[in-house]
Every structure is written in structure tokens, then in C-alpha cells.
C-alpha positions in Angstrom: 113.3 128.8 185.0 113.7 132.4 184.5 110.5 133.0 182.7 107.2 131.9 184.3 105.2 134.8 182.8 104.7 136.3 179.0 103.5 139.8 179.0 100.8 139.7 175.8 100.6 143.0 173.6 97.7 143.7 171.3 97.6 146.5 168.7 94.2 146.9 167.0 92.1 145.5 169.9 93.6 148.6 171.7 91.6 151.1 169.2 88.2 149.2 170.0 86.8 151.8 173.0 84.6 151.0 175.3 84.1 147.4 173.3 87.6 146.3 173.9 87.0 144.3 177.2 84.7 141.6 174.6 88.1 141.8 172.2 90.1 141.1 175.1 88.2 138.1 176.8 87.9 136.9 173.5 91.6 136.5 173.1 92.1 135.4 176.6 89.8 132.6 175.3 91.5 131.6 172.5 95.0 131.8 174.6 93.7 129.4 177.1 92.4 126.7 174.0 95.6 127.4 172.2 97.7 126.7 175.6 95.7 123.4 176.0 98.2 121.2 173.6 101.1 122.3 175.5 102.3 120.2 178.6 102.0 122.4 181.8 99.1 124.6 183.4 99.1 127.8 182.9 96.7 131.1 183.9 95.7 133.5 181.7 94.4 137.1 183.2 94.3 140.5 182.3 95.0 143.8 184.2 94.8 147.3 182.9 95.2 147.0 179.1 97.5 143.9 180.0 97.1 140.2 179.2 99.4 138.1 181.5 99.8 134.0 181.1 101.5 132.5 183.7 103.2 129.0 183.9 101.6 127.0 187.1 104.9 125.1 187.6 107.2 123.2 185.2 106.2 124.0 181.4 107.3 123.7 178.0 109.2 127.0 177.0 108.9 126.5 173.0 105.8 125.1 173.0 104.5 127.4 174.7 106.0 130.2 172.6 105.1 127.9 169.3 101.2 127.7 170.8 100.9 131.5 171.3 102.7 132.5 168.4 99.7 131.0 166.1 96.8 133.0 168.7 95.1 135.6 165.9 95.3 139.3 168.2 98.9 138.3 169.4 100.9 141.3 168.5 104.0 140.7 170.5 104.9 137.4 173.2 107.1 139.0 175.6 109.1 136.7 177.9 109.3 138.1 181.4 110.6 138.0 184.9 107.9 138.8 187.2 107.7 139.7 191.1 105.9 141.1 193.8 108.4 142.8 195.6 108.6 146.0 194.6 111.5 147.5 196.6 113.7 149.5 194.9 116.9 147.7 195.9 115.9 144.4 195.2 115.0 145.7 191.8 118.2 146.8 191.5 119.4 143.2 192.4 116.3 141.7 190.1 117.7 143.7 186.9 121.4 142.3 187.0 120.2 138.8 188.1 117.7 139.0 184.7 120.5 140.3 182.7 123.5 137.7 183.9 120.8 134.9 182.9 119.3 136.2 180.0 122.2 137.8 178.3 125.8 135.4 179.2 127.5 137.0 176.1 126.9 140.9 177.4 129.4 142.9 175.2 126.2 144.5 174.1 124.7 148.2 174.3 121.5 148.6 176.1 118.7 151.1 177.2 116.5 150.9 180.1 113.1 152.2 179.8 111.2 152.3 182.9 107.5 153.1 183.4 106.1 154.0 186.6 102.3 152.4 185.8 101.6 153.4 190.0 102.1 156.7 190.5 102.1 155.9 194.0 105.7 154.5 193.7 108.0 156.9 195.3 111.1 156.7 192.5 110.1 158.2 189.4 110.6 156.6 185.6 113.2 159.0 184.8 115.2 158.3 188.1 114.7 154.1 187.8 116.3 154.9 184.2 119.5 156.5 185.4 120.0 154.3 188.8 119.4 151.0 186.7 121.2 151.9 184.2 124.4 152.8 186.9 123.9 149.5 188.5 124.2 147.8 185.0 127.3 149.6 184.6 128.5 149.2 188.0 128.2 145.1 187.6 128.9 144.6 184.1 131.7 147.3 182.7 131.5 145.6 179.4 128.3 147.0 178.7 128.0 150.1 177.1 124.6 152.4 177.0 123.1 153.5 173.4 119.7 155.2 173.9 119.3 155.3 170.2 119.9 151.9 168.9 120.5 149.6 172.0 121.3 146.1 171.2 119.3 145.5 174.4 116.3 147.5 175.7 115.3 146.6 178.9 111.5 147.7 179.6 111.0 148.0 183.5 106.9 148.5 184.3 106.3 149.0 188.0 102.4 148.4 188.5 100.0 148.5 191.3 101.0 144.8 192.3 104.3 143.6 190.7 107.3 144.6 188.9 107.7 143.0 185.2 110.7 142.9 183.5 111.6 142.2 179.8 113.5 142.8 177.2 112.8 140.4 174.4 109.8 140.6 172.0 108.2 137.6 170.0 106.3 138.6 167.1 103.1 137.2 167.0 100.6 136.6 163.8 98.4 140.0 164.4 95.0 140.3 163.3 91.7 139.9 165.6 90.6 136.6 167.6 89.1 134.4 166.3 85.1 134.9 166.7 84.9 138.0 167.2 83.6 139.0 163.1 81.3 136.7 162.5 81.5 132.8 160.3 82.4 132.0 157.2 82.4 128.4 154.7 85.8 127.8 153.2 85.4 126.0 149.7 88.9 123.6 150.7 90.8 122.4 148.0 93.8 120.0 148.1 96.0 123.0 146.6 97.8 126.0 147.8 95.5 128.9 147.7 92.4 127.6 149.7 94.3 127.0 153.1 96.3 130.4 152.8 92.3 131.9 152.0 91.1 130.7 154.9 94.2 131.4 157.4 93.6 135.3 156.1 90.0 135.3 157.0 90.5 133.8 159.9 93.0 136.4 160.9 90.5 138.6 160.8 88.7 137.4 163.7 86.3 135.3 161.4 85.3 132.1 162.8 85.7 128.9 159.8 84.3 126.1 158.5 85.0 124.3 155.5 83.3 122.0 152.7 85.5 119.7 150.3 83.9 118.3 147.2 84.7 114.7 146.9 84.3 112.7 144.0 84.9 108.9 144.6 86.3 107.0 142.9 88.2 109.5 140.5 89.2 110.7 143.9 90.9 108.6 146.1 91.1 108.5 150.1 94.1 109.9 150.2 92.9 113.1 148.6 90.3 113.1 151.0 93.0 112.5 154.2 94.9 115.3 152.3 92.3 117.8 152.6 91.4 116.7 156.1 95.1 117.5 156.9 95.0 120.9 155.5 91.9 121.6 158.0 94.1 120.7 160.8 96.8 122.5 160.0 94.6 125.9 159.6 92.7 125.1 162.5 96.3 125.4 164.4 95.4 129.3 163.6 91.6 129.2 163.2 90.5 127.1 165.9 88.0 124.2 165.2 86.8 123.8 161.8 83.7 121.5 160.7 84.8 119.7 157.3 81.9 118.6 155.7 82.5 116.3 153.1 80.4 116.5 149.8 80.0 113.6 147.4 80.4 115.7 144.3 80.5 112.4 142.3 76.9 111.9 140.5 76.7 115.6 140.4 80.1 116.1 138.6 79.2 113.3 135.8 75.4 114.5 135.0 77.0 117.5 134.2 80.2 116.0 132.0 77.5 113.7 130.0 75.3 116.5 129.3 77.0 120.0 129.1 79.5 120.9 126.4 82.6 120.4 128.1 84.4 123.7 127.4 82.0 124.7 130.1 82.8 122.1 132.7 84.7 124.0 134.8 82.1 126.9 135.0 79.2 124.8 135.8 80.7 122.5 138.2 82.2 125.5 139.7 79.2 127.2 140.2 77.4 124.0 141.9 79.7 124.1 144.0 79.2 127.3 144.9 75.4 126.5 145.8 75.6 123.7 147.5 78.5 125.7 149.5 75.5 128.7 150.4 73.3 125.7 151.4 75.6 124.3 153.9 76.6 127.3 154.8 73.3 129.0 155.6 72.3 125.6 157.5 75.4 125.7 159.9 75.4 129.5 160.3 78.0 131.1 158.0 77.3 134.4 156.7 79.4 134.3 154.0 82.0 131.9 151.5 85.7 131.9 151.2 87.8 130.7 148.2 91.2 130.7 146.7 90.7 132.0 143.6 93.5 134.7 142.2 92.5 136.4 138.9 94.2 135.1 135.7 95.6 131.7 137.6 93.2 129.4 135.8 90.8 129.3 133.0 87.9 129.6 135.5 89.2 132.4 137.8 89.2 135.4 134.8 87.4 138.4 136.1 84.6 137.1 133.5 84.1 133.6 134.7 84.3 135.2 138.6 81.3 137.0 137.4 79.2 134.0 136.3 80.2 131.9 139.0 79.2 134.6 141.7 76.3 135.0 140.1 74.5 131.8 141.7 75.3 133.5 144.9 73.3 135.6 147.5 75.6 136.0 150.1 79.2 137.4 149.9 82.4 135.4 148.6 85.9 136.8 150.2 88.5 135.8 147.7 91.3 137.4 150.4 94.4 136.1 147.7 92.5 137.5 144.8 95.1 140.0 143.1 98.2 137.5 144.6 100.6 136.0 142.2 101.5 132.4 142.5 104.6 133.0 144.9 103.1 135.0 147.0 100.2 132.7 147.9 103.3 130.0 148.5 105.2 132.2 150.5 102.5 132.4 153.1 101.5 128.4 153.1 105.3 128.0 153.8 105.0 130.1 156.4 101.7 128.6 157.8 103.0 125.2 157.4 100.4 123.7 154.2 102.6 123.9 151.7 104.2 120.4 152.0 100.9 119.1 152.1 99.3 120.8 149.6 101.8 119.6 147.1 101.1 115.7 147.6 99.8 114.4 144.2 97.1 113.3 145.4 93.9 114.3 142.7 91.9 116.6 142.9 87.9 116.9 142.3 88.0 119.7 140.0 91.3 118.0 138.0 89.9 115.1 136.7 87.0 116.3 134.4 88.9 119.5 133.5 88.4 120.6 129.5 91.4 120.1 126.8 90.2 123.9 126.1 88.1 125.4 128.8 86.4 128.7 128.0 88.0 131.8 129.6 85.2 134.4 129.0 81.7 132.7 129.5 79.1 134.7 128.7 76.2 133.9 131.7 73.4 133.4 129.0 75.0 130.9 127.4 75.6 128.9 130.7 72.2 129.6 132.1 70.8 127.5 128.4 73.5 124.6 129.1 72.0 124.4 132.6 68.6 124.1 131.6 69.8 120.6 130.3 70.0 119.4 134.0 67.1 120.9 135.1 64.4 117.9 136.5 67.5 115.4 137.7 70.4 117.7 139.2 68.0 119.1 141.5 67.5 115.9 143.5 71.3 115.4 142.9 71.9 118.3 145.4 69.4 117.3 147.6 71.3 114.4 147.9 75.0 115.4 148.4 73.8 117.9 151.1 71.9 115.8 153.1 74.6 112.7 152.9 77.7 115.1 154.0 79.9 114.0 155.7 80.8 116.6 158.7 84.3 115.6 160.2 85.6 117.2 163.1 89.5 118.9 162.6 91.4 120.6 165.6 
């Protein structure tokens, strides 16, 4: 196989000064966990601002590319042809071997762009760029150069130990790796909006884990499995995420027997919420994560956001907050929940929703309905954390 290297490229690691070695090992670690599920050995190592994973004999090409191309800090995979001979006629030989393999159909403009990284190399950038690109023409006349808008640019990088050649680029998902920014409780839902939430946290280097509220049986194992599927399929981005499981069940009907139910949603929302900071200060998350976009529903208005955050000390990233609908779909296509998401399976918060739930709650008024459970919901919560569930996804 042509390929047993890919030359990694970062972008905002690079702006980290003298920190950006941590950034860097940090990726390299989530490279090597990523690379784990694909069939082959590979070694991962980095070398002046460059982060190299090479294939230890036979590999899986797609899977490999699939595996890195869901590694948070990836900015670009590049497939490359990789040697340790660095004399200046074999590269010669190198660059029209790479190009007959890589390119059969070569009625195509190109560019070569050489960089002498090893100043100690005795042929200059400039000069590798006009003898390469002679030999090209020499070999294959049906080439044509365009240093403008080359249908081919062939990137040449002489370094202190090999030669690396490559000329296609992989876009990769961006953002930091994750770890690096702390951890953060996702409040998972069987919908759309909660999985892209936490896939756009996580891309921030933020390390997740999750808490679904289950309510058995007007929730049915399925819903459950559903939710436990959604984990998964983040984690392919996130890394590991502890689920723990909440039985929202006695919690969810002391609250529909004894509040006015225009107010359901509201209260049960902001229960949540608590027994979210609870977990979440346990297990070491420094903040909360949820789906909510203003306007969606009757409990995500800019007024109920206020009274739900109000039963909260520590912050709530809402990353889809001022997305419309298709936009939060667009991504879960992209990220691979949306099928799942869309099972009708039921939800927790679904079955006791209000004919007409109120839209602008004023907090006073909720704080007096809540009184109402004071003296039994307490012990309630008590409960539901310490019986969680915690399952295990990626």
C-alpha cells in the first residue's frame, strides 16, 4: 500500500505557546484510543510541530481515515508517502512513482510546493520546485502546471530525517481534544438537540458525561436502550461517557398529583436540573449541558430558561441555544444520531406534558407550588441519586 503514514495538522493548538506540547500529547492520546477500533497497529509520534501515525503493517485504509476523522483537534488527515532516503534523485523517482499511483487519470494541472524544513539539505525549496515540476513534465506530458488553481498540489517537506510527500487533504472535525477544558454533565434526551449539545462541547476539548431521567413504566426499555445508543454514538467523538441512569418515576408523579399542571414542565424541569448539579458535583463536572433552543418548546422561552436556571449554582452551556430546528438536524445527520433520535420511542418529559403549559412563569409563583412538595420530595431525590444507574458507553 502506498500510504503507511498520515501527516496530522492542527490549527488552534498551534496558537497555544509554550503550553502546546500538553495540547499536543493530549491529541496524540486521543489518536491512539480512537485508532484502537480499527484492525492494524499503528504508532502515533510527533516531531517539530508535526503529529505522524504510522501503520505497523497491513491496516484498514477507511477505517483508519473514518477513526481519525471523528479525533476533536484534527484539522486536516493527510495521506502520505513517507521515506528515509533523502537523495535528490530518488526523490525525483519517489514523486512520479506517488503520482502514477495516486493519480491514474492525470490530465490534471498541478503545483509543487516544496519546503526545505533542514536547511542543511543542499537543493533549495525554490529549486526542488522547478526540477520536480520538470520531471513531472518530462514523465507525464499530459499534465499541465497552474500555480494558481492546481487541480493537484503536491506538498514536498524535506526534514531532518525523512522526505513526506502528499497531496491530498482530509478534513477533520476541528476543535480541541478532548480533556483538555475541563468536564461537563450532559442532561441526554431521546431527541435531537441533546446529542448535537454535547458533540459541540465536547469539541471544545470538554470531557462528558451524561444523566437520562427514566421514568418506568411510562417509559419503556427501549427508550432507555435508545438513549444508551445516543451515548455511544457521541462517545465516537467524545470519548467515554458515564450514563447514569435516574429513576425520575416517583419524583415525576408527586409532582403531577400535587402541582397545577400548567407548571409541570417547569418544575420537573428544574428537578432535573438539581439532581443533574448533584451528580454532577459527585463525579466531578464543573458544569451542565442541555439542548435547549429558545422559542422550541413551552419550557425553553427566555422566561422559563430563567426559572429553570435559577435552581442552579454552577454554569449551564446551552451550545444550540439560538439554532432553529434544521440546523440542530443538520448536524445530528452529520454526527450520525439523527436516525436514532427519531425512533418513537417515549420520552420522560412527553408523557406528563400539560394540554396548556405556561410559557412565561413567573419564579414566585413556582417557588409557592414547590412548597407543596416540601417534607416528601426531598427524600425522593435522595433516592433517585443514590439508586442511579451508571452505565458505561464507548
Amino acid at each position: 500500500m502506498l500510504y503507511q503514514s498520515f501527516l496530522i495538522k492542527y490549527a488552534e493548538i498551534g496558537t497555544k505557546g509554550k503550553n502546546r506540547f500538553l495540547f499536543e500529547d493530549a491529541l496524540i492520546s486521543r489518536i491512539c484510543h480512537a485508532l484502537k477500533q480499527v484492525d492494524g497497529k499503528f504508532d502515533v509520534s510527533k516531531e517539530s510541530g508535526r503529529i505522524y501515525v504510522t501503520a505497523c503493517g497491513e491496516y484498514d485504509y477507511d477505517d483508519t481515515v473514518e477513526a481519525l476523522k471523528k479525533v476533536f483537534g484534527i484539522a486536516w488527515i493527510c495521506p502520505m508517502f513517507q521515506t528515509e532516503d533523502r537523495d535528490y534523485d530518488h526523490l525525483k523517482q519517489y514523486v512520479c512513482c506517488y503520482l502514477h499511483q495516486v493519480y491514474p487519470d492525470r490530465n490534471r494541472t498541478f503545483k509543487v510546493e516544496a519546503r526545505r524544513a533542514d536547511k542543511r539539505y543542499p537543493v533549495p525549496s525554490e529549486q526542488m520546485n522547478r526540477d520536480l515540476g520538470e520531471v513531472i513534465l518530462d514523465t507525464f506530458p499530459e499534465m499541465r502546471v497552474d500555480v494558481h488553481h492546481p487541480d493537484v498540489l503536491l506538498r514536498v517537506e524535506v526534514r531532518a530525517a525523512v522526505v513526506n510527500l502528499y497531496s491530498e487533504m482530509i478534513a477533520g472535525p476541528g476543535g480541541m481534544p478532548v480533556g483538555t477544558n475541563g468536564k461537563a454533565l450532559l442532561l441526554l434526551s431521546g431527541g435531537i438537540d441533546s446529542p448535537v449539545a454535547g458533540y459541540m462541547v465536547a469539541k471544545r476539548g470538554v470531557r462528558i458525561d451524561a444523566v437520562y431521567f427514566h421514568a418506568p413504566p411510562y417509559t419503556s426499555e427501549r427508550a432507555r436502550q435508545k438513549v444508551v445508543d445516543l451515548a455511544k454514538l457521541v462517545s465516537r467523538y467524545a470519548g467515554p461517557i458515564d450514563l447514569h441512569v435516574v429513576n425520575f418515576t416517583e419524583i415525576q408523579m408527586h409532582i403531577y398529583e400535587t402541582c397545577p399542571h400548567e407548571e409541570l414542565t417547569i418544575i420537573m424541569r428544574r428537578y432535573m436540573m438539581r439532581i443533574a448539579q448533584r451528580i454532577a458535583e459527585e463525579t466531578g463536572s464543573m458544569a451542565l449541558i442541555t439542548g435547549e433552543s429558545i422559542g422550541q418548546v413551552a419550557s425553553q422561552t427566555v422566561q422559563s430558561l430563567a426559572v429553570t436556571n435559577e435552581v442552579c449554582t454552577m454554569p449551564v452551556f446551552r451550545p444550540v441555544i439560538a439554532f432553529d430546528k434544521q440546523e440542530i438536524v443538520d448536524i445530528s445527520e452529520k454526527i450520525g444520531t439523527y436516525e436514532t433520535s427519531i425512533l418513537p420511542y417515549e420520552d420522560c418529559c412527553t408523557i406528563f406534558v400539560a394540554k396548556h403549559p405556561v410559557t412565561k412563569p413567573s419564579l414566585k409563583v413556582i417557588r409557592r407550588s414547590e412548597e407543596k412538595l416540601a417534607g416528601t420530595i426531598e427524600e425522593m431525590v435522595e433516592t433517585a441519586v443514590a439508586g442511579r444507574e451508571v452505565v458505561r458507553c464507548g
